[in-house]
N, C-alpha and C positions, 0 to 999 in steps of 0.2 A: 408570275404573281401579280395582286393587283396591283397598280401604283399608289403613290398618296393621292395624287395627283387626281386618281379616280372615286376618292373619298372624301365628303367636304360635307359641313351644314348651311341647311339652306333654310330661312323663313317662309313657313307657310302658315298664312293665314294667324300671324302673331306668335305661332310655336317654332321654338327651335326645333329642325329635325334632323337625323344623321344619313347620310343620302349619299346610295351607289352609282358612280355612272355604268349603265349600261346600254350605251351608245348612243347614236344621234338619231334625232327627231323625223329627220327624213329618210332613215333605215326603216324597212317595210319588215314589218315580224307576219309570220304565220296566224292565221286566224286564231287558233286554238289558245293562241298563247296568250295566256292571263286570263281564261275564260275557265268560269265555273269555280267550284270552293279554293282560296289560297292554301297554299303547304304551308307546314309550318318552317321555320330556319331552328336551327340549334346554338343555346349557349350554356356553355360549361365552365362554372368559376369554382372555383377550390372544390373540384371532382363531382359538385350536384350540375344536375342539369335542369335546362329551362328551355319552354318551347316559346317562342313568339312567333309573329308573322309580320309582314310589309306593310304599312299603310297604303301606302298609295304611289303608280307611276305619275313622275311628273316631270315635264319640260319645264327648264328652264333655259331659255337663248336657244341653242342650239343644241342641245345636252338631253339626251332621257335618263332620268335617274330612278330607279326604286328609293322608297325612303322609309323610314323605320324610329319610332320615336328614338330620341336623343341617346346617344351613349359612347361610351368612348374608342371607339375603334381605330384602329392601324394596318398598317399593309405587314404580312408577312416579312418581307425586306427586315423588317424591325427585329427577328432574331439575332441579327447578327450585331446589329446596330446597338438602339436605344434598351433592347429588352434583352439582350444576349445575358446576362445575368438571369434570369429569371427563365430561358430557355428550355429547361428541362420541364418545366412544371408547367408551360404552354404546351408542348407538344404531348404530357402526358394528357391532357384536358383535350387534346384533338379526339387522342387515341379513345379516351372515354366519350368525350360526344361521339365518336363512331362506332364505338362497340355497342351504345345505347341505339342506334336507327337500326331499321329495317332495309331490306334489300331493295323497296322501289327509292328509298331516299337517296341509299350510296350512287346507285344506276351505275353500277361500276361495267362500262363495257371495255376498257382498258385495265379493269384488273386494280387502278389507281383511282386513289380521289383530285378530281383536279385542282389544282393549288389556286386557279381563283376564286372557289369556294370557301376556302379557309382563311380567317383575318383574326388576328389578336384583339381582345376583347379587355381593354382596364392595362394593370400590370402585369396579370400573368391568367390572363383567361382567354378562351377560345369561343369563336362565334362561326361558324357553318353556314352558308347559306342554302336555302333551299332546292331540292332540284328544279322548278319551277323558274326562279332566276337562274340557276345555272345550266336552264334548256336556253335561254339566250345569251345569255355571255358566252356559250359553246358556239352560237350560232356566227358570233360577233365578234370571235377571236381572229385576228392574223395570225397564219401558219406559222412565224416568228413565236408567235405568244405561245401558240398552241405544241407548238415543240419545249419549251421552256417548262410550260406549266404541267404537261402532258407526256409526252413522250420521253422526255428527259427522265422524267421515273421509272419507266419501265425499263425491267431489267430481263432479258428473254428468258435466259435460264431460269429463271424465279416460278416456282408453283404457283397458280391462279389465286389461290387459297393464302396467301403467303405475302405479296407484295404490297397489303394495307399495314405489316409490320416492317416490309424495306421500307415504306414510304416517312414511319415515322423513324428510320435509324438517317433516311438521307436526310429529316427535316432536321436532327442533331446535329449531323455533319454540318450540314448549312450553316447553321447558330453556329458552328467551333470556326471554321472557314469562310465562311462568305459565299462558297458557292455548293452546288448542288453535284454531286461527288460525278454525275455522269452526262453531266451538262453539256459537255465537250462531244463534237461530232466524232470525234477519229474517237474519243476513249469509249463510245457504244458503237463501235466499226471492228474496232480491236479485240477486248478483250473484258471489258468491263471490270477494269482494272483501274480504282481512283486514285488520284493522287495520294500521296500516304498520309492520313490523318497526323498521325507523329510530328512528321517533318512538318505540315503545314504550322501548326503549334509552335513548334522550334520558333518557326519564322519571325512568327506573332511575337514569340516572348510567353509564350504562355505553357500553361500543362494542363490538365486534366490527368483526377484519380485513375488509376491503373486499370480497378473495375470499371469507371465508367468508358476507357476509351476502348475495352477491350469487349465491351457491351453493343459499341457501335459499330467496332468492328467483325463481334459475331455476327451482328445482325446481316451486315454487305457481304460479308466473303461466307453464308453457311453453303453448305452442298446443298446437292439436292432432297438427301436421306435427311439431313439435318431441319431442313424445311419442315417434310414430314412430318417429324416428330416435335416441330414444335408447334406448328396448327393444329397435326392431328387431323380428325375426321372433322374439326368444326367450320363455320361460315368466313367468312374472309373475317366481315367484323367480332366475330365469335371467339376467332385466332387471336384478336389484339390481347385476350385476356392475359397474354404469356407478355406481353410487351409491358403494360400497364404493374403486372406483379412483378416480373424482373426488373422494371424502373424503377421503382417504389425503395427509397431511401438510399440511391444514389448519389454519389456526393457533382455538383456542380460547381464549380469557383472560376469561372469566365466573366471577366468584366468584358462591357460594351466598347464596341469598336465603331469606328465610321467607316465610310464606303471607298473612302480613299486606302485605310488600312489592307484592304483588296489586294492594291495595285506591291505589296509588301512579299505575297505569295507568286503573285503572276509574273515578277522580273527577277527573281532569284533564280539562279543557275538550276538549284534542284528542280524546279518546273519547268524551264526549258527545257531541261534534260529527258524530263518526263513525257512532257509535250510533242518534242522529237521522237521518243520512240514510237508514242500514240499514234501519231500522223504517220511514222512508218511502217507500222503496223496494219494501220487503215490502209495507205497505199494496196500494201499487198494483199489484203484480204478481197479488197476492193475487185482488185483486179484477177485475182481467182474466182472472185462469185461472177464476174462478167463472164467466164469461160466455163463456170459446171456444166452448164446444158449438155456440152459436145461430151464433157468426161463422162455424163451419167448415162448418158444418151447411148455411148460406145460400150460403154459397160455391160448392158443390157444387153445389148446385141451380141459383146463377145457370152456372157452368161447365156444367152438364147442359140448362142451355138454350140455348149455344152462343155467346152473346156475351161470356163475362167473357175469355176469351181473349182473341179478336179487339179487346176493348177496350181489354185491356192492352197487345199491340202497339201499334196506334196510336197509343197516349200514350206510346209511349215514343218515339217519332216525330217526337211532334210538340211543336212550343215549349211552352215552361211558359205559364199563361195571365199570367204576370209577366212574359213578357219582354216587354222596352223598359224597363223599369220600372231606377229606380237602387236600389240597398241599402236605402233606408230603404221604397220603395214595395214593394220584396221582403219585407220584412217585415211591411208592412201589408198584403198581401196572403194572405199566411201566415195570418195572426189572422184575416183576414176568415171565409178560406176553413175554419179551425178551425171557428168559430162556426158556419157556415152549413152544416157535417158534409161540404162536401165532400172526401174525401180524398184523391180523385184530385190535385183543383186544389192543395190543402194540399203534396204530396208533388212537382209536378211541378218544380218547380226545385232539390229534395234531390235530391243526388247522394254519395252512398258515404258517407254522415253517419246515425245512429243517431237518430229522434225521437220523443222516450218519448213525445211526445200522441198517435202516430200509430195504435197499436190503444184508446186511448181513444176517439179519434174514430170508430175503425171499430168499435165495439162500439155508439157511441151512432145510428150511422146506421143499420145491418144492428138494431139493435130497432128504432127508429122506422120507418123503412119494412115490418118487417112487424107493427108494428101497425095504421098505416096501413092497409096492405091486409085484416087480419081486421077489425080493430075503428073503422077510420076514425079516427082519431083519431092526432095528432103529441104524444110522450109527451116529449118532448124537446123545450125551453123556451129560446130563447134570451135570455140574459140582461140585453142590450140590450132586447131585445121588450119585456121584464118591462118593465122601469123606464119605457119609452117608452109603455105602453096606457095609457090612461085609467082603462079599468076591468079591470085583470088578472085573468084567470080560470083556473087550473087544476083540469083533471080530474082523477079520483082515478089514481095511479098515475103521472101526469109529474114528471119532474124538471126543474130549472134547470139549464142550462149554459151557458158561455160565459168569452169574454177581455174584461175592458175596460182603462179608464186605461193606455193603452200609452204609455209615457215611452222614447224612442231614447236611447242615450247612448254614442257615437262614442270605441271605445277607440282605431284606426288605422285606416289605409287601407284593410284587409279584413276590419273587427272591431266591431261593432256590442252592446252590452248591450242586451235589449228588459228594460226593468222594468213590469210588469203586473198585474192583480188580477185573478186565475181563481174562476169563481162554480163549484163541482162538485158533484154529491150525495153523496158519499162523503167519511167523514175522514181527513185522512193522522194523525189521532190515532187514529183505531177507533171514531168516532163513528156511530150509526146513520143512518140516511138516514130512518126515518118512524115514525110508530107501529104500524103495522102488526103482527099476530103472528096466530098460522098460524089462528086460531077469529075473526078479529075482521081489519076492513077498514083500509087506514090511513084517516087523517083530513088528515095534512097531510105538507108534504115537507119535508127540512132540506136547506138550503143553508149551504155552506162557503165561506167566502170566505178565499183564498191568496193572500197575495204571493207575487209567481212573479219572479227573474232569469232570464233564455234570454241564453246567449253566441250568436251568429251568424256564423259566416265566412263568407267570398264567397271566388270564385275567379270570373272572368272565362275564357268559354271559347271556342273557337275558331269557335263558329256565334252568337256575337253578343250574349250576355245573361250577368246574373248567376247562380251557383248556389251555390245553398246547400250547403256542406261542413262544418260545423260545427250543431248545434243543442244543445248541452248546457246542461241546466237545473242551474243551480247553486246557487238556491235555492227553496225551497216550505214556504215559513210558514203555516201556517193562525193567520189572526189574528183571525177572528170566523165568529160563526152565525147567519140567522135563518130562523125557520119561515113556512111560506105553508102556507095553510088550501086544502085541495080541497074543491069545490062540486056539487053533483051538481044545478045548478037548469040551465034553459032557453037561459043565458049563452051567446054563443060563443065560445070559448075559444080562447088563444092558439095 
């Protein structure tokens, strides 16, 4: 967003004027820019609109500013701030300045409008700047900025069509919290999962009507069907029209906060807690999209050789190798099958249930089998193994994995806690896995050791056995580390 800091009036020529910075003097802009008829900018006060244009670029010191006769403008910032009261009835005033432009004004090539085009206008009016200026403040942004303003909005899953009404449900959020629901690296890594509107409130000391908080929470969490249907067939800005009428006599009752009030959300336990997960969540995400190539890559080739098909049929077919087995052998089944990388067997009694080990394991199998086959060698250690040889040996380049101390603990009839100690190569802190660097070989591997909770539901189903519907991990502590040395002697190795 812009700062105040980049908003200021300046005397020209005896008149007050209201005046943007858009960067310094000794920045070289592209010929074209500023050449030929001015656009116009947009402002929208109690839902009319009004078109203006800039007067004129002007240095002053070291400063280039656009300037635009007199008026009272603020940096967005101010939702949360000075104007947070008044918040709802700003952002519905964006929404209609933008349902009012055309598609060369929005220039939307991110699908979003960038937030340093948007400034508060008076008490609760909105002002747009033209695409014109905001071909240079594009040009002008730091990566920093441009992630904030920019990126930060975009939500992937979000229909094209669609993310001009996420934008104005994030700019609510905004005004309730202080920040921008997806602002955070690890939480668009993860899961784009925001902190909970709710709890933020709690913190504050504040509330928000039922409808309205449920208003902003339709808007962040809809599906993708749901998108659909509330765009429809029409234009991004065409779409607002459903934002604008489902806002329309919403109750607001938010008083203004300061920027320290922030700091009220950010140190509370519930956002740590939050925080934590996000970051661990991004870890591993992180670290499975560094390794898809080889998975997708193998895929293909096993598919090009005719059986990965034919093999997933038939296991869809046929019994999970757990059945007969009661809940708790379901589960020791499960870890078995983790350990041993099969993830066929791992997956065959998951049904319609989400299980975050499941491309960890398929990452760890699809390497070690084609190491296996170039290099003969299993680069992947199971962690049981370790502890059980006598004389454990690692090659250079294997890692430890594996589940141990698996503790059952019987919530109800369909509900199982598995509490367990996961051995991984990878930190959910960001911890490195070896010494290794790009001129030099590693010498040894680091293993992570996690306490790991997994919730388990069962569902009994109508051909005889249990299945797994539930598998959510709801904790991953990393609570120690230790290193194992690789040996390049005659040994043979696990």
């Amino acid at each position: 967003m812009i700062k105040d800091s980049e908003i200021t009036t300046l005397t020209i020529d005896g008149k007050e004027k209201t005046a943007i910075r858009i960067g310094f003097k000794e920045e070289s802009l592209p010929r074209h820019i500023f050449q030929g008829e001015k656009a116009d900018s947009i402002i929208c006060k109690d839902e009319k609109i009004e078109h203006v244009r800039y007067e004129s670029i002007h240095n002053e010191g070291i400063k280039r500013y656009v300037t635009f006769d007199k008026m009272e403008l603020y940096s967005l910032e101010h939702l949360f701030t000075s104007h947070r009261k008044n918040a709802l009835k700003i952002v519905r005033n964006i929404a209609i300045a933008l349902e009012s432009t055309k598609a060369d004004f929005l220039n939307l090539e991110t699908g979003v409008f960038p937030l340093y085009r948007i400034f508060i206008l008076g008490e609760d009016g909105a002002f747009l700047l033209s695409p014109d200026i905001g071909d240079v403040l594009s040009l002008l942004r730091t990566p920093e900025e441009r992630i904030s303003e920019v990126n930060a909005l975009i939500r992937r899953d979000a229909e094209d069509n669609y993310r001009l009404i996420a934008e104005m449900g994030e700019l609510l959020y905004y005004a309730a919290t202080g920040d921008l629901p997806y602002i955070s690296d690890d939480v668009r890594k993860y899961k784009y999962e925001e902190f909970p509107l709710s709890k933020a409130l709690d913190i504050l000391g504040d509330s928000l009507d039922g409808k309205t908080e449920g208003f902003i929470n339709l808007i962040l969490h809809a599906k993708r069907q749901e998108m659909r249907d509330i765009m429809g067939n029409r234009s991004p800005a065409a779409a607002l029209s459903w934002f604008i009428k489902r806002s329309e006599g919403l109750e607001w009752d938010l008083e203004e906060k300061t920027e320290e009030d922030k700091t009220l959300i950010t140190e509370s336990q519930e956002f740590k807690d939050f925080s934590a997960k996000a970051f661990s969540g991004a870890k591993r995400n992180t670290f499975f999209r560094k390794k898809g190539t080889i998975i997708v890559v193998s895929l293909i080739v096993a598919a090009l050789a005719g059986s990965f098909l034919y093999e997933y049929i038939s296991n869809l077919l046929e019994p999970p190798i757990s059945a007969g087995l009661d809940q708790q052998g379901v589960i020791m089944s499960f870890y078995e099958s983790q350990n041993d990388l099969r993830v066929e067997d791992m997956m065959s009694a998951v049904k319609g249930a989400d299980v975050l080990q499941e491309a960890e394991v398929t990452n760890m199998y699809v390497t070690s089998r084609m190491r296996m086959a170039y290099e003969q060698i299993n680069p992947v250690v199971d962690i049981n193994d370790y502890k059980n040889a006598e004389d454990p040996v690692l090659l250079q380049g294997a890692v430890i994995y594996g589940v141990t101390d698996i503790n059952l603990e019987r919530v109800d009839d369909d509900t199982i806690i598995a509490h367990s100690k996961w051995y991984t190569p990878y930190s959910e802190k960001g911890g490195t896995v070896n010494d290794g660097t790009d001129t030099a070989p590693a010498t040894y591997t680091t293993v992570f050791v996690n306490e790991v909770d997994q919730v388990f539901d069962f569902q009994w189903n109508e051909r005889g056995w249990w299945n797994i519907t539930g598998a959510e991990i709801t904790k991953f502590d990393e609570v120690d580390s230790f290193t194992v040395e690789y040996v390049t002697t005659d040994h043979t190795p696990l």
